[in-house]
N, C-alpha and C positions, 0 to 999 in steps of 0.2 A: 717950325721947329723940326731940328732933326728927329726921326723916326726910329735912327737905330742907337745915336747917341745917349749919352744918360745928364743933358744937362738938368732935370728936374732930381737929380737925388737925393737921397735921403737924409736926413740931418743927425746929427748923434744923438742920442738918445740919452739924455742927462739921468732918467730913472732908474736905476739899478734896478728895479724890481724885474722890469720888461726883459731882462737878457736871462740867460740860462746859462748857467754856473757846471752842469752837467760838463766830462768830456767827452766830444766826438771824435770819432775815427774817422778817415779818408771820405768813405762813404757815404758820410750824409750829406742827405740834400743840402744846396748851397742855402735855401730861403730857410732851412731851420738849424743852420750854424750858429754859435754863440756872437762870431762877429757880425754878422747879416749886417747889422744900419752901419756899420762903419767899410765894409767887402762890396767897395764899387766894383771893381774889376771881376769879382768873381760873380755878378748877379748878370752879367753877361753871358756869362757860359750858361744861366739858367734858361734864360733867353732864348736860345740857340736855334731854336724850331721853330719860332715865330720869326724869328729875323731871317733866316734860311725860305719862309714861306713868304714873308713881304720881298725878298729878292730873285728869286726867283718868278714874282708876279712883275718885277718891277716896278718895286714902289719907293723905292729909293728915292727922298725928295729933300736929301739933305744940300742937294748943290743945284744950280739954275741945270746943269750938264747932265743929272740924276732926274727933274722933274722931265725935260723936254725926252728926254729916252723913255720917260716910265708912260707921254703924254703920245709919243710915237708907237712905241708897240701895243699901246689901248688902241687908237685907232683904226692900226691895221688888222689887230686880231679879232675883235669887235663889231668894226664896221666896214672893212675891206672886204675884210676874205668872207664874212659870212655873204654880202653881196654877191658878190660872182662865185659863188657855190649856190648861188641858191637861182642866178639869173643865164647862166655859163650850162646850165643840163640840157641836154638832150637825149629823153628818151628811145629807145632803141625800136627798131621798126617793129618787136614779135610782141611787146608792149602796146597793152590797151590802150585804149585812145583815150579814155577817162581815167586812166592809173593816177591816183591823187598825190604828183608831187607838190600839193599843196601843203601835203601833212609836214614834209621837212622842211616845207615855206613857213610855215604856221612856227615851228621851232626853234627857227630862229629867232622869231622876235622878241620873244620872254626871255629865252638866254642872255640876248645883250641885252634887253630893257634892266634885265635882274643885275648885269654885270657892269651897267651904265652907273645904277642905282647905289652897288655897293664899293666901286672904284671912287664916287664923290665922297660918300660916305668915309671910307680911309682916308683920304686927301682934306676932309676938313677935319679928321681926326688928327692925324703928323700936320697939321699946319699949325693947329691950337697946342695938341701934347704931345708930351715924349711917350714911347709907349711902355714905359713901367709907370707913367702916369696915369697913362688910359688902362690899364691891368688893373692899378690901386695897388701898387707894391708901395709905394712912397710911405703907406700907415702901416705895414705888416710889424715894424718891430713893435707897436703898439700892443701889439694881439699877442697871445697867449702861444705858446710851444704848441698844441694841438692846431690851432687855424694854421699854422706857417706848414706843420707837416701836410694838414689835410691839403691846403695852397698848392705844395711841391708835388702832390699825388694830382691835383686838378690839372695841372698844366698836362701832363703826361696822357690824362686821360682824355684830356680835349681833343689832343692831333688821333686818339685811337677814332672818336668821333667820325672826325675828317675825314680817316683811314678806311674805315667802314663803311662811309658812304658814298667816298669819288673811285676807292678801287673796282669793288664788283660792278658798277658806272661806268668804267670806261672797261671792263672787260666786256659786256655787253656792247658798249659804245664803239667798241674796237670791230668785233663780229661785224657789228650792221654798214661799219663805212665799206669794209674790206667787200662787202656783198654788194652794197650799193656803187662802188666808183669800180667794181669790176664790171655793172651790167650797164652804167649809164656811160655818155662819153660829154666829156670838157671840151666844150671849144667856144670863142670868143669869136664874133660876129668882125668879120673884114680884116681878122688877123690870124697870121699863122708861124708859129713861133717855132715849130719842126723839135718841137719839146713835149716828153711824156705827160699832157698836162694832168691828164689822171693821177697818176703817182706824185704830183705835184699838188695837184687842190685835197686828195688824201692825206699828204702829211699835215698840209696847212689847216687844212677841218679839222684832223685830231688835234693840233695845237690848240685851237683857237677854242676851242671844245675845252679842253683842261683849263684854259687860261680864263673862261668865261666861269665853267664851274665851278673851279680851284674859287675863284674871286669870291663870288656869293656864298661858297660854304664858307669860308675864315672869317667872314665879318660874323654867320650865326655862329661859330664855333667862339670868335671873342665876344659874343653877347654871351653865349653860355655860362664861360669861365666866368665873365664877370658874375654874373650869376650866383654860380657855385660859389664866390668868394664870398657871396653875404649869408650864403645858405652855413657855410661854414662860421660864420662871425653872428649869428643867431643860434647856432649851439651852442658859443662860448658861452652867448647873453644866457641859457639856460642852464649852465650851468651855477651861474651869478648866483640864481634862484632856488639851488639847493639848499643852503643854510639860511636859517629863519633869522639870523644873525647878521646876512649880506647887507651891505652898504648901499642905502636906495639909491644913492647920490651919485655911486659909482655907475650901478646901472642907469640913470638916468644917463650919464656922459656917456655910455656907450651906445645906447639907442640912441641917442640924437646924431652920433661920430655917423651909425651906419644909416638911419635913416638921409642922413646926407647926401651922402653916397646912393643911396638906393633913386633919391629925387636928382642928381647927376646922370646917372644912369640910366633913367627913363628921357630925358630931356636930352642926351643926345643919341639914342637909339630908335627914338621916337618915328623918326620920317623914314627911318631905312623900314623898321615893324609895318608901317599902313603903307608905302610905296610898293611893298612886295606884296600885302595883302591885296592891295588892288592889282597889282600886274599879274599875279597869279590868279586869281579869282577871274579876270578878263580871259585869262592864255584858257585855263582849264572849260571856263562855259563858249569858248570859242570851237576847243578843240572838239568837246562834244557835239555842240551844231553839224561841226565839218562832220565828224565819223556818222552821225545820225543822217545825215544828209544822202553821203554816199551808198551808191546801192550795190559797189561790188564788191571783189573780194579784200581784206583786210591780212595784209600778211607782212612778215618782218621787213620785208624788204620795202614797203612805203608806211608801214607804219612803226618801224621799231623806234625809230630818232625821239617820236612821240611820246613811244612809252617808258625812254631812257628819261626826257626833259621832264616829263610829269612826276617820276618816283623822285628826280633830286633836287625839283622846286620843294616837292611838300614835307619828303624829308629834314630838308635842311630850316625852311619856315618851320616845322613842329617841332624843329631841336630850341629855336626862340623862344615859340609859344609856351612847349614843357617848362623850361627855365622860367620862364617870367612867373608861370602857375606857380610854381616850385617857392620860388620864394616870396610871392607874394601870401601864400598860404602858410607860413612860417610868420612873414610878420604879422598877421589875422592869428594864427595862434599865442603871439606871446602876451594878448591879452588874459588866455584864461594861466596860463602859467602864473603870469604875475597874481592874479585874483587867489587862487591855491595858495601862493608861497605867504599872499597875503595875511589868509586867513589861519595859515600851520602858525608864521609869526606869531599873529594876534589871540591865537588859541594857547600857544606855549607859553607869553608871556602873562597870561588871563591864570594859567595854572600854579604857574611860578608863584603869581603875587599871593592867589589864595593859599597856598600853601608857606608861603610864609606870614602867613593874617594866622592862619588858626594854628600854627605852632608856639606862640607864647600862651595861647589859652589852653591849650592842653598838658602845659607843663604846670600852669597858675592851677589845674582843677583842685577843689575841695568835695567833701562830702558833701556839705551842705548843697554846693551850686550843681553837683552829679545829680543829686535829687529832685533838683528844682531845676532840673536840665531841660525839659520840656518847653516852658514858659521863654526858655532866654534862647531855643532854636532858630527862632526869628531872627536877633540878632547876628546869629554865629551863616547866616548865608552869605555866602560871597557876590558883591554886586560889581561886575567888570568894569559897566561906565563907571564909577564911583574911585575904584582905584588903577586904570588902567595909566598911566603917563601918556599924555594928548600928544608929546612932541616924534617921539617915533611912531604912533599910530596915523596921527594925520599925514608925516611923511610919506607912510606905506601907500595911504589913502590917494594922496595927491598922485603919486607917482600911477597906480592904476589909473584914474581917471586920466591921466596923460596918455597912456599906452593905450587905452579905448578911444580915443581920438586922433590918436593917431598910429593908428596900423595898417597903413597902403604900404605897399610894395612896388612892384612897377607899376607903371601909370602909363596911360596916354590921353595924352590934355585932360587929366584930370579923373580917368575911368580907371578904376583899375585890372589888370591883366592879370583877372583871377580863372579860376576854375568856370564862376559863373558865365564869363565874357566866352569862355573857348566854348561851351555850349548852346550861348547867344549867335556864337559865326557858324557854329555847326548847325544850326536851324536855319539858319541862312540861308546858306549853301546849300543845305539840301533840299531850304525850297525851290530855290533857282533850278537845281537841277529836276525836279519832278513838273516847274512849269515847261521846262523847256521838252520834257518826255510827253505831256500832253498835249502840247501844241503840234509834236509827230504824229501823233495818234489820233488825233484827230484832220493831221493835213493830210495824213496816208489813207 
């Protein structure tokens, strides 16, 4: 399926209730306009940054002409040029003899494994969806004036994400090439091309560098947003839960809509989440060995590449991980929301009734029974079971026990990618890294 096309759009919306009668000026966002489900052409221009960013990666896979170029510059920038940048060095004569160009050997291979990992990743995304499919815009007119705004605010905030983390990255990333292809020299074994190749494998490393990075932060930056859309579409549900009066029925339909969504979501983000956890978890107790290893000095110029690839693996995996905590910890809480809203229901409706039980008897009183008032206090107590109405309290009921059985959020095969899980891999981790600190200490 085209990628940048909109063949999955949105259908009209027969509900009047769903649309917004308000009018807007110029200025508002395209996704919380009053025409939104029926404004194909304008939900493109919302677009506009995500399709800007899958084009310039080359992911254009809407023609046989669009996949072989997008299947061509994968890899040359991936798997060409980081080869002979990494096999084409030659260190300079006033250079140690142990100076560890292994360490920008070592960095390249988590860069393309990462960028291996998440160019499949979008390729079986555009081949199955359109991407306001893979967004989840196709149900926005369903949702409420507040998710479509929060929605239009997410998109914007995701590329700041992005922004934040590949700029200051390749300003650093920039320093260290500029340092390193002025002191090493390029040259390819039985050939001589009478060409600056330095100035040559310098441009092609910075590319190939953006194109690798660029790749793996956009897939965590669309896992985020998608994220953020359910985090937004679980405050709607809470607001459902304000009036003791809310329609269980309604929130049932809409936790099962997001729930849906939430189990789509984990089911194809699944292998990009543990592919990266394992490539990175290998790259980082690698890189450690190697630095642990070595016995001399450690300076930007053979270790900087190191310390670029390490801040924007973990970065960009912890913008997933956050998100996935984020909102699986929301659906984990809309069990006690409901339980609360339950019991404010069942408490109002418990006062209502007694208070219209002992208002005919207090207009019927006589001397006689004011006197003999004591005796008949028995009667006049109010008993909840007795007169409660069973068909909206059992409603309330059933719908809690549904929401306590089911409140996952993201999943992988079945675990969920809560708070508890991000503490589970941090104990991990850091015991690998404290075995691998004792095994120095006692080899040294």
């Amino acid at each position: 399926m085209d990628a940048f096309t909109t063949s999955d759009d949105t259908h009209v919306d027969s509900q009047p209730s769903h649309r917004c009668t308000t009018l807007h000026n110029v200025s508002t966002p395209l996704l919380v306009h009053p025409s939104f489900p029926l404004s194909k052409s304008l939900l493109l221009d919302e677009l506009q940054n995500f399709r800007l960013s899958l084009k310039w990666c080359a992911l254009d896979h809407s023609s046989c002409l669009g996949r072989f170029i997008s299947y061509l510059v994968f890899i040359f920038l991936v798997v060409i040029v980081p080869t002979f940048s990494s096999i084409c060095i030659q260190l300079p004569s006033s250079s140690p003899a142990d100076d560890p160009v292994l360490f920008n050997i070592l960095v390249q291979l988590p860069e393309s494994g990462l960028a291996l990992i998440a160019f499949f990743t979008l390729q079986c995304f555009f081949n199955r969806y359109g991407l306001r499919q893979l967004l989840f815009l196709d149900g926005l007119e369903q949702d409420s004036l507040f998710v479509r705004r929060g929605y239009s605010r997410g998109l914007d905030k995701a590329f700041r994400y992005l922004a934040c983390i590949l700029l200051p990255s390749l300003v650093v990333e920039l320093a260290h090439k500029v340092i390193f292809f002025s002191t090493v020299k390029i040259s390819f074994p039985y050939v001589s091309f009478g060409l600056p190749m330095n100035s040559i494998m310098f441009v092609l490393g910075l590319v190939s560098w953006v194109y690798r990075t660029g790749m793996f932060l956009l897939v965590c930056v669309m896992f985020r947003l998608t994220c953020e859309l359910q985090i937004l579409r679980f405050e709607g549900l809470h607001k459902l839960f304000e009036g003791h009066e809310s329609d269980a029925g309604v929130i049932f339909g809409e936790h099962v809509r997001i729930k849906k969504q939430l189990s789509i979501t984990s089911h194809r983000y699944r292998f990009f989440i543990i592919a990266c956890l394992v490539t990175i978890t290998i790259c980082q107790l690698g890189a450690l060995l190697l630095v642990l290893a070595f016995k001399g000095d450690k300076s930007f110029f053979n270790s900087g590449d190191l310390v670029v690839c390490s801040a924007v693996q973990l970065s960009g995996f912890f913008l997933c991980l956050f998100g996935a905590a984020r909102i699986t910890h929301r659906a984990q809480g809309i069990v006690s929301v409901a339980t609360r809203w339950h019991m404010i229901a069942t408490s109002s409706s418990a006062r209502s009734d007694q208070a219209k039980t002992l208002m005919p008897e207090v207009d019927g009183v006589t001397g006689s029974t004011a006197i003999d008032g004591s005796s008949e206090s028995p009667n006049n107590t109010f008993n909840p079971s007795s007169t409660q109405d069973p068909s909206p309290f059992q409603t309330r009921q059933a719908l809690v026990a549904y929401l306590q059985h089911n409140n996952g959020g993201i999943t992988l095969f079945g675990f969920p990618l809560d708070r508890g899980l991000l503490h589970t891999l941090f104990a991990f981790e850091f015991s690998l890294v404290l075995w691998i600190l004792s095994k120095v200490v006692v080899l040294s």
